[in-house]
PyMOL Python script that loads the backbone (N, CA, C, O; Angstrom):
from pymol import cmd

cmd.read_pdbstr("""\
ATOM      1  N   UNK A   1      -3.575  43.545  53.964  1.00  0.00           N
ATOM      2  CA  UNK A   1      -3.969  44.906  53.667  1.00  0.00           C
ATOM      3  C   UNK A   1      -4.147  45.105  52.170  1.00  0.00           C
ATOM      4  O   UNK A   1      -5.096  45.799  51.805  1.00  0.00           O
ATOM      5  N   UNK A   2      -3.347  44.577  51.281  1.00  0.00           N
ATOM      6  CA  UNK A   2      -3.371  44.841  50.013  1.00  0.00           C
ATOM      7  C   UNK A   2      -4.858  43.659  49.231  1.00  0.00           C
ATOM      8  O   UNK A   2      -5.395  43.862  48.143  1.00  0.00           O
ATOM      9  N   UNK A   3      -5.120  42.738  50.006  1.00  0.00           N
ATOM     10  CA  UNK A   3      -6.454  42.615  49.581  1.00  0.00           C
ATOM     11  C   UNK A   3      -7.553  43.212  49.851  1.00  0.00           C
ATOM     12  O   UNK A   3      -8.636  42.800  49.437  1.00  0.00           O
ATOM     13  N   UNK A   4      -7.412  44.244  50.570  1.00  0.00           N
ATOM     14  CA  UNK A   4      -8.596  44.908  50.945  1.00  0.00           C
ATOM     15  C   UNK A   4      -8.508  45.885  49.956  1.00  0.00           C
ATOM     16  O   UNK A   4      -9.346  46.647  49.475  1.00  0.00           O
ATOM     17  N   UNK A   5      -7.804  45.779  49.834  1.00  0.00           N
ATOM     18  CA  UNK A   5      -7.363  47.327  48.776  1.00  0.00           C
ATOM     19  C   UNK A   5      -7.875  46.816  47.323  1.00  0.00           C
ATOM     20  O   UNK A   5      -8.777  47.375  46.699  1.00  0.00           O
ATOM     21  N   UNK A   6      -7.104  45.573  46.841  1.00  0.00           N
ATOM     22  CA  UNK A   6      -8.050  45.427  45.903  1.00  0.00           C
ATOM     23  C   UNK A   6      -9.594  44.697  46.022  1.00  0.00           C
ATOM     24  O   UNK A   6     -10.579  44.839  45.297  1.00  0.00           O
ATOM     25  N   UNK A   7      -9.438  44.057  46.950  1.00  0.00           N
ATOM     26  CA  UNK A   7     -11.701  44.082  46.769  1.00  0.00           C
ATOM     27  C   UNK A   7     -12.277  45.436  46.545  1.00  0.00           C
ATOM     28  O   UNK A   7     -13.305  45.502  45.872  1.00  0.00           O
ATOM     29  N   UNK A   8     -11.786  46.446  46.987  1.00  0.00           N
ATOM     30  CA  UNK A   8     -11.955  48.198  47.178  1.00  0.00           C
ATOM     31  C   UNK A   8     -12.300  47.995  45.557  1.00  0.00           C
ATOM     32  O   UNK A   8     -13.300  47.524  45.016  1.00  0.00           O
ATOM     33  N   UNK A   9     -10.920  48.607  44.936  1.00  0.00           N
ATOM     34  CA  UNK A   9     -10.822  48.556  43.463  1.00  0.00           C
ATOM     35  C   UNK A   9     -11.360  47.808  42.736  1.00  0.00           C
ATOM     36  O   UNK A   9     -11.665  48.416  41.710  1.00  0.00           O
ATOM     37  N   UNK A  10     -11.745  46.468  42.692  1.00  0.00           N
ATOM     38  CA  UNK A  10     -12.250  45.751  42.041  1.00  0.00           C
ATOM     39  C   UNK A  10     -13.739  46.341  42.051  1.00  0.00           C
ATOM     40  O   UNK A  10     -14.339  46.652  41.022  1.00  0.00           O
ATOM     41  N   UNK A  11     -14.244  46.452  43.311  1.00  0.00           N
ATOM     42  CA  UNK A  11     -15.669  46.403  43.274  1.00  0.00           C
ATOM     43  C   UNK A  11     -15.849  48.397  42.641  1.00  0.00           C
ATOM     44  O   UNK A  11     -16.835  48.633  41.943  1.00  0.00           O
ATOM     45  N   UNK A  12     -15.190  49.203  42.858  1.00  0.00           N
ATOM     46  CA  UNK A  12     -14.957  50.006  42.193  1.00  0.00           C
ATOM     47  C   UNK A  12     -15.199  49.663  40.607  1.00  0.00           C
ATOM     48  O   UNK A  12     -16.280  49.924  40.077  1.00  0.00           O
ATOM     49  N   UNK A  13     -14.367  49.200  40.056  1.00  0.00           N
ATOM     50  CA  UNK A  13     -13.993  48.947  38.435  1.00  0.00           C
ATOM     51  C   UNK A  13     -15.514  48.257  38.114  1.00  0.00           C
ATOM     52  O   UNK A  13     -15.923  48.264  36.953  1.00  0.00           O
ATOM     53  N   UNK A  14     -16.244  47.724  39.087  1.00  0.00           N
ATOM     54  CA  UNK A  14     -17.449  46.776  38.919  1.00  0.00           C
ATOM     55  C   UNK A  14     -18.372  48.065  38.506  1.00  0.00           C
ATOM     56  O   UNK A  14     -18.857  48.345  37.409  1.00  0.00           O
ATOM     57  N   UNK A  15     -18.446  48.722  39.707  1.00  0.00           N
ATOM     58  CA  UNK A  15     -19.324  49.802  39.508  1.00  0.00           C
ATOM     59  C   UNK A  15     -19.265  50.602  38.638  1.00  0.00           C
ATOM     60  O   UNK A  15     -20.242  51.352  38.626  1.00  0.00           O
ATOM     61  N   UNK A  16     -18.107  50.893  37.435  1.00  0.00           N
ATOM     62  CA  UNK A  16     -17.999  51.732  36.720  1.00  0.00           C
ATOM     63  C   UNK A  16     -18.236  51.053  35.359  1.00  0.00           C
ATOM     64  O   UNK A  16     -18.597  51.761  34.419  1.00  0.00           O
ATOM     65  N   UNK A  17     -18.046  49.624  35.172  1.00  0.00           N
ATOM     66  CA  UNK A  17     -18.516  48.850  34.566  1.00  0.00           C
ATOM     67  C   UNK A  17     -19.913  48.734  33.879  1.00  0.00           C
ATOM     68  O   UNK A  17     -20.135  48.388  32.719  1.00  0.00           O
ATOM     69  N   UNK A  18     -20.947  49.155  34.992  1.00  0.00           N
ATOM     70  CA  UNK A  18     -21.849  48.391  34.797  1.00  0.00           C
ATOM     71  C   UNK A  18     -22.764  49.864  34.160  1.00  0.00           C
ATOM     72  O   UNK A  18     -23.950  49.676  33.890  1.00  0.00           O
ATOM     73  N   UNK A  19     -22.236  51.129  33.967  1.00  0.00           N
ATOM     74  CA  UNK A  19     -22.976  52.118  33.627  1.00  0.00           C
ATOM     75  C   UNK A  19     -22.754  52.271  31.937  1.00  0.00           C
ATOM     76  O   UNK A  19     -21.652  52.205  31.392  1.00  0.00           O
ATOM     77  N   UNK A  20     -24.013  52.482  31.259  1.00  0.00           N
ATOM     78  CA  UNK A  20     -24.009  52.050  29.746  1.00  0.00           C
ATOM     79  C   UNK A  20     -24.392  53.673  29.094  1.00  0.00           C
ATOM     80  O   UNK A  20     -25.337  54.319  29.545  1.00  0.00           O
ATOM     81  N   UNK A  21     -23.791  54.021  28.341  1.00  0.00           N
ATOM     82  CA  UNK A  21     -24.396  55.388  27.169  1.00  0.00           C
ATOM     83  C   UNK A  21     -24.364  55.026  25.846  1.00  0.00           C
ATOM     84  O   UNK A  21     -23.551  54.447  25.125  1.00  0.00           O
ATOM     85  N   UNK A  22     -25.593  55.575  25.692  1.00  0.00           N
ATOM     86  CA  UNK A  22     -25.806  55.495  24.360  1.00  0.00           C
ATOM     87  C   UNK A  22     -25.631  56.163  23.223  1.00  0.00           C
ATOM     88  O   UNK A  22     -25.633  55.868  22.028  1.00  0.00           O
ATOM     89  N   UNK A  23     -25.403  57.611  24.170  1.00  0.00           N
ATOM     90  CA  UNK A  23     -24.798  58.680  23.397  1.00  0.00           C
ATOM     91  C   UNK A  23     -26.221  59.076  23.296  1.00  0.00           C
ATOM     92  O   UNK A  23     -26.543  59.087  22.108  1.00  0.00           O
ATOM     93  N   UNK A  24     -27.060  59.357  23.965  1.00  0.00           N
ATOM     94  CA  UNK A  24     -28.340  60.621  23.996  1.00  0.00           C
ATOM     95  C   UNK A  24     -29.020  60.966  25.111  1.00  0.00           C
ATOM     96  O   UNK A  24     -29.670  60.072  25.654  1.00  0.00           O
ATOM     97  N   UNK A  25     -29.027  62.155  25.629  1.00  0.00           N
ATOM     98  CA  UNK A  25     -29.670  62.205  26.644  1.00  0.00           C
ATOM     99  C   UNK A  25     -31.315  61.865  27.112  1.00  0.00           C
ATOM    100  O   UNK A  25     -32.155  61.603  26.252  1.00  0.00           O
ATOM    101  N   UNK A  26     -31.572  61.896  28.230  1.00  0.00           N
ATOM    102  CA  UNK A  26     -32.975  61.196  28.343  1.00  0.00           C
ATOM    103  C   UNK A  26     -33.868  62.511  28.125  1.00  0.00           C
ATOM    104  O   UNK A  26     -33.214  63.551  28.065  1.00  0.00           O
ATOM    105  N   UNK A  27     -35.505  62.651  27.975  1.00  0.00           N
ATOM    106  CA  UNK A  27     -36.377  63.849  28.045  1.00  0.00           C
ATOM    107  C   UNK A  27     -36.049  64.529  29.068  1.00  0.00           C
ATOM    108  O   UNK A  27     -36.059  65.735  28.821  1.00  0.00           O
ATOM    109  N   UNK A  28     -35.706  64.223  30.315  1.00  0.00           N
ATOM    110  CA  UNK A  28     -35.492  65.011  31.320  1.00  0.00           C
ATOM    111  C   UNK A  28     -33.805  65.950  31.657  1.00  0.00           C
ATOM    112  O   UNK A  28     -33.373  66.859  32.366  1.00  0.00           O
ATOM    113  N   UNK A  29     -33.394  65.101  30.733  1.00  0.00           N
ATOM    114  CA  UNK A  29     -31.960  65.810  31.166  1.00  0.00           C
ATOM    115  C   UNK A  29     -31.769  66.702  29.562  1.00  0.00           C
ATOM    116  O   UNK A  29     -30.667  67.225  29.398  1.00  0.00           O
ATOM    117  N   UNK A  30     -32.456  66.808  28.814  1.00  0.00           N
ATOM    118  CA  UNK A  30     -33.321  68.244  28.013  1.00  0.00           C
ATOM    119  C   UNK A  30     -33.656  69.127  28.682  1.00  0.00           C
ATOM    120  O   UNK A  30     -33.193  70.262  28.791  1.00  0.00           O
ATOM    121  N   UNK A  31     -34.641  68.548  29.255  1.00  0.00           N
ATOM    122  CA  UNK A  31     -35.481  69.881  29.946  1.00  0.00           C
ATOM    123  C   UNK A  31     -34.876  70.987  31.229  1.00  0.00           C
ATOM    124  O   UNK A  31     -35.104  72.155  31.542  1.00  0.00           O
ATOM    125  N   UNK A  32     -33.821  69.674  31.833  1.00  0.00           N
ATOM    126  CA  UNK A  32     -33.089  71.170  32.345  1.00  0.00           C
ATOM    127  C   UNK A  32     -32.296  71.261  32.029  1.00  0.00           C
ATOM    128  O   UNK A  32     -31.450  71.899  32.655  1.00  0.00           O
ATOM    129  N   UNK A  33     -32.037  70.687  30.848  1.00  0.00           N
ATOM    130  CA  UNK A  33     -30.713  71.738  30.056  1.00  0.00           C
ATOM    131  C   UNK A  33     -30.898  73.189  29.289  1.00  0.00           C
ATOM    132  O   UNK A  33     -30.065  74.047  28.997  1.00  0.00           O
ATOM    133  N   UNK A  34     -32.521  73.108  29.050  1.00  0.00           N
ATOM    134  CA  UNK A  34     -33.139  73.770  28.583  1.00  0.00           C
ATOM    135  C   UNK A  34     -33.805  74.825  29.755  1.00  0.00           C
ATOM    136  O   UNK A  34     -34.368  75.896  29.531  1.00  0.00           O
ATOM    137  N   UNK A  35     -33.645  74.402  30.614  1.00  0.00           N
ATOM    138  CA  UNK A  35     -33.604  75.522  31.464  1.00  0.00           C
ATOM    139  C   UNK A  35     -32.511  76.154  31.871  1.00  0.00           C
ATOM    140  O   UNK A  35     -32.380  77.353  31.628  1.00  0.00           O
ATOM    141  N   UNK A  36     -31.583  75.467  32.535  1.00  0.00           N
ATOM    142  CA  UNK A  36     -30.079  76.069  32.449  1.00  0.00           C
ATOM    143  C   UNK A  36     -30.185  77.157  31.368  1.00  0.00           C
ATOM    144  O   UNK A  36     -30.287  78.363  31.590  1.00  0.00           O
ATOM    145  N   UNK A  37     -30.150  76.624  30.299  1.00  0.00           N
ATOM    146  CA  UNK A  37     -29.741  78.308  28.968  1.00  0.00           C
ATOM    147  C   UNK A  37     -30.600  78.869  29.120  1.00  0.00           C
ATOM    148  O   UNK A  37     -30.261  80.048  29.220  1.00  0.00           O
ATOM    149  N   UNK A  38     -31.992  78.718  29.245  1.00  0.00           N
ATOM    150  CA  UNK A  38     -32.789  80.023  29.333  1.00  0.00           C
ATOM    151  C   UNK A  38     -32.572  80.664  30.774  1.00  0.00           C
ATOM    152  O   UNK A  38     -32.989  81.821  30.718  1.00  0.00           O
ATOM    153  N   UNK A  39     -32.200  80.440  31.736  1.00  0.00           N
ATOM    154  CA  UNK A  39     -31.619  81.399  33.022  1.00  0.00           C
ATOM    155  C   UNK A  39     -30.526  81.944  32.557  1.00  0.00           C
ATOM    156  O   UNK A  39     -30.312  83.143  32.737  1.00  0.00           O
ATOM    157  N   UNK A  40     -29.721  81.197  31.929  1.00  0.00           N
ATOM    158  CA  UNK A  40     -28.137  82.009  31.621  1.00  0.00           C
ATOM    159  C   UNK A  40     -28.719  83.050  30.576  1.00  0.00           C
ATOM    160  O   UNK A  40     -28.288  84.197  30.694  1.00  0.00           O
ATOM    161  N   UNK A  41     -29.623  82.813  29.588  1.00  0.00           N
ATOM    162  CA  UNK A  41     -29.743  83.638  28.186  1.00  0.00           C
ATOM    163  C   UNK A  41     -30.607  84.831  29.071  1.00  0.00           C
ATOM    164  O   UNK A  41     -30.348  86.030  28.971  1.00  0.00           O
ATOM    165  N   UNK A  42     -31.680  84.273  29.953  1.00  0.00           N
ATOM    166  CA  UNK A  42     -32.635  85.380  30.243  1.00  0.00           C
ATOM    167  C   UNK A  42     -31.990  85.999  31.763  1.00  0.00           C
ATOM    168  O   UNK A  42     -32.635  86.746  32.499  1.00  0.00           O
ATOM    169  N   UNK A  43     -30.861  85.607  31.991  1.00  0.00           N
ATOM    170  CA  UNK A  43     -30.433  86.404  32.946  1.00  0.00           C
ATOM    171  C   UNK A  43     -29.653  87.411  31.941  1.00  0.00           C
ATOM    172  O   UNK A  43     -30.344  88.409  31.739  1.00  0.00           O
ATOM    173  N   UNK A  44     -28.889  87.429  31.516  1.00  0.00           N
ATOM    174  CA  UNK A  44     -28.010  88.327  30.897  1.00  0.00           C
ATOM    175  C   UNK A  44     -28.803  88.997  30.257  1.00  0.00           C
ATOM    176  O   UNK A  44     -28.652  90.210  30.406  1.00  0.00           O
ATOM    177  N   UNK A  45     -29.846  88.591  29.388  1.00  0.00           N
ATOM    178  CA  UNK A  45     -30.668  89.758  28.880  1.00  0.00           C
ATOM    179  C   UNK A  45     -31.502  91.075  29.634  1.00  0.00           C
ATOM    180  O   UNK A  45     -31.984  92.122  29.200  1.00  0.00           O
ATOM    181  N   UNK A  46     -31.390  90.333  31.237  1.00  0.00           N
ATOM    182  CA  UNK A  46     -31.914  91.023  32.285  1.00  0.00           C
ATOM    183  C   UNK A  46     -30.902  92.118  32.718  1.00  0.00           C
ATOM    184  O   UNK A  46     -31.188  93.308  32.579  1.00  0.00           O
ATOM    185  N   UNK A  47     -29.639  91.686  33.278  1.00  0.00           N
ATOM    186  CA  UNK A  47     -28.464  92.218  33.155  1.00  0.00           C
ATOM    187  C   UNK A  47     -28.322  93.338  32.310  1.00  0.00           C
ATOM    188  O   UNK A  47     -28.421  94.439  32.852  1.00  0.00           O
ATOM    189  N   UNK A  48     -28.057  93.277  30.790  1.00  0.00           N
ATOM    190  CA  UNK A  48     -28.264  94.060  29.696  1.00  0.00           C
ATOM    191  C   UNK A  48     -28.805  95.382  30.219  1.00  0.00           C
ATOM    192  O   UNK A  48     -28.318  96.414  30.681  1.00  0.00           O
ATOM    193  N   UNK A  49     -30.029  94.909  29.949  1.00  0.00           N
ATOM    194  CA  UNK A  49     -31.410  95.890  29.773  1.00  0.00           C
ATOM    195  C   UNK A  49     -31.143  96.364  31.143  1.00  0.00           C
ATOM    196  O   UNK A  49     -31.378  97.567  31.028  1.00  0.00           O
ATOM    197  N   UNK A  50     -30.873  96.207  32.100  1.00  0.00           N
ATOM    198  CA  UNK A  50     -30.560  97.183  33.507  1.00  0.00           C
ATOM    199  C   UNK A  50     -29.718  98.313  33.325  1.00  0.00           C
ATOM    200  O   UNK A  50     -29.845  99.458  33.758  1.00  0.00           O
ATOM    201  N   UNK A  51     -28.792  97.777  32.577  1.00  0.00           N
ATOM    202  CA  UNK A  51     -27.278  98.734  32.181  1.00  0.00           C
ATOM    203  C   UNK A  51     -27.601  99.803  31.121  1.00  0.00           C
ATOM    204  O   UNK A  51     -27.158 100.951  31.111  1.00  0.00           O
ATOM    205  N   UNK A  52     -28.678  99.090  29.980  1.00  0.00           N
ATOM    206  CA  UNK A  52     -28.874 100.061  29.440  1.00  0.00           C
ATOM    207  C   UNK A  52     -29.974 101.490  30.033  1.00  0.00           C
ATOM    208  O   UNK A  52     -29.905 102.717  29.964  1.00  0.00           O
ATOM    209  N   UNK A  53     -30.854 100.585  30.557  1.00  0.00           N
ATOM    210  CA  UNK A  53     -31.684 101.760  31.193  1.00  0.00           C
ATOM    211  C   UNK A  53     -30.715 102.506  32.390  1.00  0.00           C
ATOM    212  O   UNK A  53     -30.578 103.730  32.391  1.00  0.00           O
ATOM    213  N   UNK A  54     -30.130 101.728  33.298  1.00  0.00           N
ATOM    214  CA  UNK A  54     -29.369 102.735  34.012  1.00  0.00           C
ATOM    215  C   UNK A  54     -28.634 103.508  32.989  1.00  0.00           C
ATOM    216  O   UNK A  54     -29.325 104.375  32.453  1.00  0.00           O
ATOM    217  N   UNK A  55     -27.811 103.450  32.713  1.00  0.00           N
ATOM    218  CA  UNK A  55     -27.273 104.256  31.347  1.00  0.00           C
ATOM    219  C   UNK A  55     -27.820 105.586  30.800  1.00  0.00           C
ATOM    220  O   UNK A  55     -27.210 106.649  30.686  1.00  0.00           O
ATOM    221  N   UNK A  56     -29.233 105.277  30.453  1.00  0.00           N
ATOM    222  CA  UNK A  56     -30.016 106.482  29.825  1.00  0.00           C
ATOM    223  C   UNK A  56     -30.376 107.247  30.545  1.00  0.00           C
ATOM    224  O   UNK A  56     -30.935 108.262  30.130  1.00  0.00           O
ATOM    225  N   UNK A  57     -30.170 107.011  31.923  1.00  0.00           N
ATOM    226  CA  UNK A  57     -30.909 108.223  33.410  1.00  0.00           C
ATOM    227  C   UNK A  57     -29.855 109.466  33.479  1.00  0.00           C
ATOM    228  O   UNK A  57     -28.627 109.488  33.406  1.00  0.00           O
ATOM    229  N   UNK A  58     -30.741 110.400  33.633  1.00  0.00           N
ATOM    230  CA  UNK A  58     -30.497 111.951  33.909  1.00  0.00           C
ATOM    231  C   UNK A  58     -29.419 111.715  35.138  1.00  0.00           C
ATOM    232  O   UNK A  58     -29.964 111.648  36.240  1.00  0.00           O
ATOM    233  N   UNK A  59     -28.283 111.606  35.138  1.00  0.00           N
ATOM    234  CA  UNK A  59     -27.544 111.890  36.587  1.00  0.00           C
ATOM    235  C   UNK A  59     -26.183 113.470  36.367  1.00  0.00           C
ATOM    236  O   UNK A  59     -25.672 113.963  35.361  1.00  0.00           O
ATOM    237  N   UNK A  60     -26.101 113.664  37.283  1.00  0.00           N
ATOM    238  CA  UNK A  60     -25.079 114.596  37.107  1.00  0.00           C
ATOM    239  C   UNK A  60     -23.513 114.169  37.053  1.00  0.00           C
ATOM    240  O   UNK A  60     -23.090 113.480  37.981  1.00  0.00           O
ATOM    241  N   UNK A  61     -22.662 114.540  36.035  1.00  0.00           N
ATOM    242  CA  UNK A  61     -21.610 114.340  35.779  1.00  0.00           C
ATOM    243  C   UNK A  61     -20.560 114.123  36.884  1.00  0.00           C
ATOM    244  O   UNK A  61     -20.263 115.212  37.376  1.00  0.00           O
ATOM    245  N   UNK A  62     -19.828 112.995  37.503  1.00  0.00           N
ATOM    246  CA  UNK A  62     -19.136 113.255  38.327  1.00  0.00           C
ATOM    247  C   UNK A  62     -18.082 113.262  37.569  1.00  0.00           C
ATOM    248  O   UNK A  62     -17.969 112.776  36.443  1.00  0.00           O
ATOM    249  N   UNK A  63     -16.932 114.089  38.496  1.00  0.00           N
ATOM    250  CA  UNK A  63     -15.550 114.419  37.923  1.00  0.00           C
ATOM    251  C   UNK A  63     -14.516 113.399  38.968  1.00  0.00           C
ATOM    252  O   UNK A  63     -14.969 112.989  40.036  1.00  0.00           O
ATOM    253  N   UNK A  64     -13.368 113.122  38.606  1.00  0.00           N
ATOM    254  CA  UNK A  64     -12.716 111.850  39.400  1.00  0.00           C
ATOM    255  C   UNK A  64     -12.240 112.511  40.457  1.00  0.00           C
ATOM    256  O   UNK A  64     -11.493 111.754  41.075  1.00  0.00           O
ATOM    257  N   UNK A  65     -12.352 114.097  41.219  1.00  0.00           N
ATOM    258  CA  UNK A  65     -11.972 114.327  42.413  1.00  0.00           C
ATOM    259  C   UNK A  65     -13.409 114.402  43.412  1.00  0.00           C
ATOM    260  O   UNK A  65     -13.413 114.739  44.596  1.00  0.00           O
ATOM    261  N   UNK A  66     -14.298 114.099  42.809  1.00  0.00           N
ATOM    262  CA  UNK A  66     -15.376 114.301  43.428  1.00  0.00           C
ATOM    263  C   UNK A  66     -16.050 112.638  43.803  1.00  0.00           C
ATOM    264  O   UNK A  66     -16.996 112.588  44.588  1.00  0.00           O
ATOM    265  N   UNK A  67     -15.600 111.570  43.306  1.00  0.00           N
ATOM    266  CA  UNK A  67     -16.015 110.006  42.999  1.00  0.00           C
ATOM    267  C   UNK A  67     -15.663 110.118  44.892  1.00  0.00           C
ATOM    268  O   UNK A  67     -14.769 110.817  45.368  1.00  0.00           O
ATOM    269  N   UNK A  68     -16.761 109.112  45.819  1.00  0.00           N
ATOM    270  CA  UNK A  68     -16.631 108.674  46.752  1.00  0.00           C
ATOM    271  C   UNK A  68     -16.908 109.615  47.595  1.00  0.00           C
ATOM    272  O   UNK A  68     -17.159 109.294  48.757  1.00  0.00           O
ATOM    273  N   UNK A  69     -16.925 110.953  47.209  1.00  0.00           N
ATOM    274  CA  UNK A  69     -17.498 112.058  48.667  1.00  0.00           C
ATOM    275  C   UNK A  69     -18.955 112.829  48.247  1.00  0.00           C
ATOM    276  O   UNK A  69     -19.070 114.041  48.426  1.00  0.00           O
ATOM    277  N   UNK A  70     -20.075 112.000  47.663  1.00  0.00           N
ATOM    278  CA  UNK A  70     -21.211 112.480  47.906  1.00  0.00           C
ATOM    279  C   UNK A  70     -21.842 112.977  48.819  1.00  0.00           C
ATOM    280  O   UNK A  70     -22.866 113.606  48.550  1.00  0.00           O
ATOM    281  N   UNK A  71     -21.412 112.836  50.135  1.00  0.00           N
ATOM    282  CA  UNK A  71     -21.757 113.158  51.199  1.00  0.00           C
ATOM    283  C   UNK A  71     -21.874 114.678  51.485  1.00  0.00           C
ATOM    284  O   UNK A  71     -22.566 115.161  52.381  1.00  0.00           O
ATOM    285  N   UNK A  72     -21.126 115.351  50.627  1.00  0.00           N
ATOM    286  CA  UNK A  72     -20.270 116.684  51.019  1.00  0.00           C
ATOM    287  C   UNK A  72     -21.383 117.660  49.971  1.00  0.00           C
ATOM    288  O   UNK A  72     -21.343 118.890  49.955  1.00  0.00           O
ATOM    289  N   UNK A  73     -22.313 116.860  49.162  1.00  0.00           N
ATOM    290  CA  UNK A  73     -23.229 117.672  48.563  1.00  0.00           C
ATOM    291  C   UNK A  73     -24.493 118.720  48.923  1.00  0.00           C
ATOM    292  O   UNK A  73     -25.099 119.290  48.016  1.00  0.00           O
TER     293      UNK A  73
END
""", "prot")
cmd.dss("prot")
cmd.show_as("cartoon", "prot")
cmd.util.cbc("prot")
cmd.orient("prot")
């Protein structure tokens, strides 16, 4: 049993072996990195700008005994 275990591990340690960095990513793993931040940057800017325009709309003041019973208007 314990040789199976290490052929396991060994060929494991092989496989981890054999992967090389150079310390730079390739053109492609740019480009969606570069997409990643522009969804995160241009989502939140989307986000934002919702809050602010909701924000600036004409609504009527609710008071905290009135929050949750719109119904009753």
């Amino acid at each position: 049993m314990l040789s199976g275990l290490n052929e396991y591990t060994g060929l494991y340690r092989s496989f981890l072996a054999e992967v090389e960095y150079n310390g730079e990513l390739s053109a492609i793993a740019y480009i969606i990195l570069a997409c990643a931040i522009f969804i995160m940057i241009g989502g939140l800017g989307w986000c934002f700008y919702r809050a602010i325009m909701a924000g600036g709309q004409e609504a009527p003041e609710q008071h905290p005994d009135e929050v949750g019973d719109e119904s009753k208007q």
